[in-house]
C-alpha positions in Angstrom: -10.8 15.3 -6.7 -9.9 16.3 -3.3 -6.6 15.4 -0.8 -8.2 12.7 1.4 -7.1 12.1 5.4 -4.6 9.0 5.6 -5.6 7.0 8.6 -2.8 6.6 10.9 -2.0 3.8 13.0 -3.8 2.3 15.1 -7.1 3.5 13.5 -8.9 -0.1 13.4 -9.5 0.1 9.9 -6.0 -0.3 9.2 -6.7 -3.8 10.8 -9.8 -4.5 8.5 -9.4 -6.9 5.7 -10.6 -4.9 2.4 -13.8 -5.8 0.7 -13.5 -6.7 -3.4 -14.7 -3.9 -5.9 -17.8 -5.3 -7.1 -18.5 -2.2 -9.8 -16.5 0.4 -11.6 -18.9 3.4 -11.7 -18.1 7.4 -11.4 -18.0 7.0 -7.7 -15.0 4.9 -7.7 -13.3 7.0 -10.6 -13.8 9.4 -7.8 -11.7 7.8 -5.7 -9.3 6.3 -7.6 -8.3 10.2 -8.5 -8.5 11.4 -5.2 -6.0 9.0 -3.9 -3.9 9.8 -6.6 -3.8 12.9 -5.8 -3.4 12.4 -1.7 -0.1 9.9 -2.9 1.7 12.7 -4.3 0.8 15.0 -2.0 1.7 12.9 1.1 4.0 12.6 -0.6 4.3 8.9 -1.1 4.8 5.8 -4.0 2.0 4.1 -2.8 -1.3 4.2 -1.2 -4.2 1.6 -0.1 -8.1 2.3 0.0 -8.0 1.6 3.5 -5.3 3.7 4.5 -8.0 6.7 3.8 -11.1 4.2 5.3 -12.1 2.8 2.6 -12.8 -0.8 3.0 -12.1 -1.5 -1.2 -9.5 -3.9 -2.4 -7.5 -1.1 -4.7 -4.4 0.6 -4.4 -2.3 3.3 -6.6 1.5 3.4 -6.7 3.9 5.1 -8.6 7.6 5.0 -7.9 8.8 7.4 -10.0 12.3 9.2 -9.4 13.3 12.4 -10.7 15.7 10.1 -12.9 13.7 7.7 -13.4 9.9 7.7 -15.1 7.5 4.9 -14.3 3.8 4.7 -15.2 1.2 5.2 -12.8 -0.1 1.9 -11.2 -3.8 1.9 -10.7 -4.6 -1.9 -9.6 -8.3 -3.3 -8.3 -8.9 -6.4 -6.7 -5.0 -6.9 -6.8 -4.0 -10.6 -5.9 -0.6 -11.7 -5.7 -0.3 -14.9 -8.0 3.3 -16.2 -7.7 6.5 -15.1 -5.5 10.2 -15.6 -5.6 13.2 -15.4 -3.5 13.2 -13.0 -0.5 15.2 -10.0 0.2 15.5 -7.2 3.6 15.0 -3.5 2.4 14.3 -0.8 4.4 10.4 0.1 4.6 8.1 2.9 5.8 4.6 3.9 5.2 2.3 7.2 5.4 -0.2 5.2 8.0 2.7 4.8 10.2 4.3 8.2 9.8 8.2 8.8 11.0 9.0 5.1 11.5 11.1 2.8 9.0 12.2 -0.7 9.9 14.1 -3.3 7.9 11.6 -5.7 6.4 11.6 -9.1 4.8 10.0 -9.1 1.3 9.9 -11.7 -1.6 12.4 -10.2 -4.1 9.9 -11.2 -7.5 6.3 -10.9 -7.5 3.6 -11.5 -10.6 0.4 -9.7 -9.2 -3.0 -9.4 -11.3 -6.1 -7.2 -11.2 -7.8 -5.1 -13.4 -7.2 -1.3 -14.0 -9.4 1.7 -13.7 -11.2 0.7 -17.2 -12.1 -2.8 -16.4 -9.0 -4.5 -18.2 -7.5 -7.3 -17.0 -3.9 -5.8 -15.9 -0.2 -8.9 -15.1 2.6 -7.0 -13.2 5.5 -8.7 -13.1 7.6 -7.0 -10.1 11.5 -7.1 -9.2 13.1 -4.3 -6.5 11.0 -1.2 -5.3 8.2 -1.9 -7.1 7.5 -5.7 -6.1 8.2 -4.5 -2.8 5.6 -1.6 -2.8 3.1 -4.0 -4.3 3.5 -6.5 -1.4 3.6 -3.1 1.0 -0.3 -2.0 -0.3 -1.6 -5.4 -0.9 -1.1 -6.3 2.3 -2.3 -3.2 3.5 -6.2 -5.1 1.7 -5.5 -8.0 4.1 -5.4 -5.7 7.1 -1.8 -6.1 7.8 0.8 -3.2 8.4 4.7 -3.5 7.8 5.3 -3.1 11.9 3.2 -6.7 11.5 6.1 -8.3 9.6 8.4 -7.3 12.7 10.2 -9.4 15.0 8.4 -9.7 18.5 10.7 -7.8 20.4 11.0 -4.8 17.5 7.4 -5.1 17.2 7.3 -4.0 21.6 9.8 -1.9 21.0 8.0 -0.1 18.5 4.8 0.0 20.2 6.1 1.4 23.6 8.2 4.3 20.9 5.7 5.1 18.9 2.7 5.0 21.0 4.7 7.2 23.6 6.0 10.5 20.9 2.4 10.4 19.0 -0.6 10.3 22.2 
């Protein structure tokens, strides 16, 4: 296990649509525990293959609180099957580090995928967690939350952020 680089925007893998894990062998155990461990340490409640330039359909979340306990989410080939009603919340991500913006989300989400053993794995997702699901699946389709904003926030982001990180 080792703390792995988080690409940052705008790395062009960020903009790659992820490939599907074909096999679950000790090299993607290897993985799977290393972006564990670069989550936390970021620290964040989610995290994409891609995000540390791997071109593999899996993701890790955990949105744990101090007060609150979840279980650790370990989901491959993750594919959202049904949606419902939408909601704004604000969003930010570790591949777009020091920006948040208001984004528009389905409020319910059933995804499916398979865990780290193979198992055939239904989440069926209301508040942060649906919208941290949607967050790092659509960070597998090659799309970034500053994608999901307006035209003129999306300039307005560029020319800000582009500007305070050359």
């Amino acid at each position: 296990m080792s703390v792995l680089e988080i690409k940052r925007y705008p790395d062009p893998v960020l903009k790659k649509k992820a490939l599907p894990v074909e096999e679950l062998n000790g090299e993607l155990q290897g993985l799977i525990d290393s972006m564990i461990e670069t989550m936390y340490a970021a620290p964040g409640i989610g995290l994409a293959a891609p995000q540390v330039g791997e071109s593999k359909r899996l993701i890790v979340v955990d949105v744990s609180t101090r007060e609150e306990k979840h279980p650790l989410i370990v989901l491959i080939n993750p594919v959202i099957v049904s949606v419902e009603g939408k909601i704004d919340s604000e969003e930010g991500c570790l591949s777009v580090p020091g920006y948040t913006s208001t984004i528009r989300r389905s409020e319910r989400v059933l995804v499916k995928g398979v865990d780290r053993e193979g198992r055939p794995v239904e989440i069926e997702a209301t508040g942060l967690l649906s919208r941290v699901l949607q967050h790092e699946i659509d960070h597998l389709d090659g799309i970034l939350f500053i994608d999901r904003l307006s035209p003129i926030k999306k300039e307005f982001f560029r020319k800000r952020y582009l500007r305070k990180n050359r």
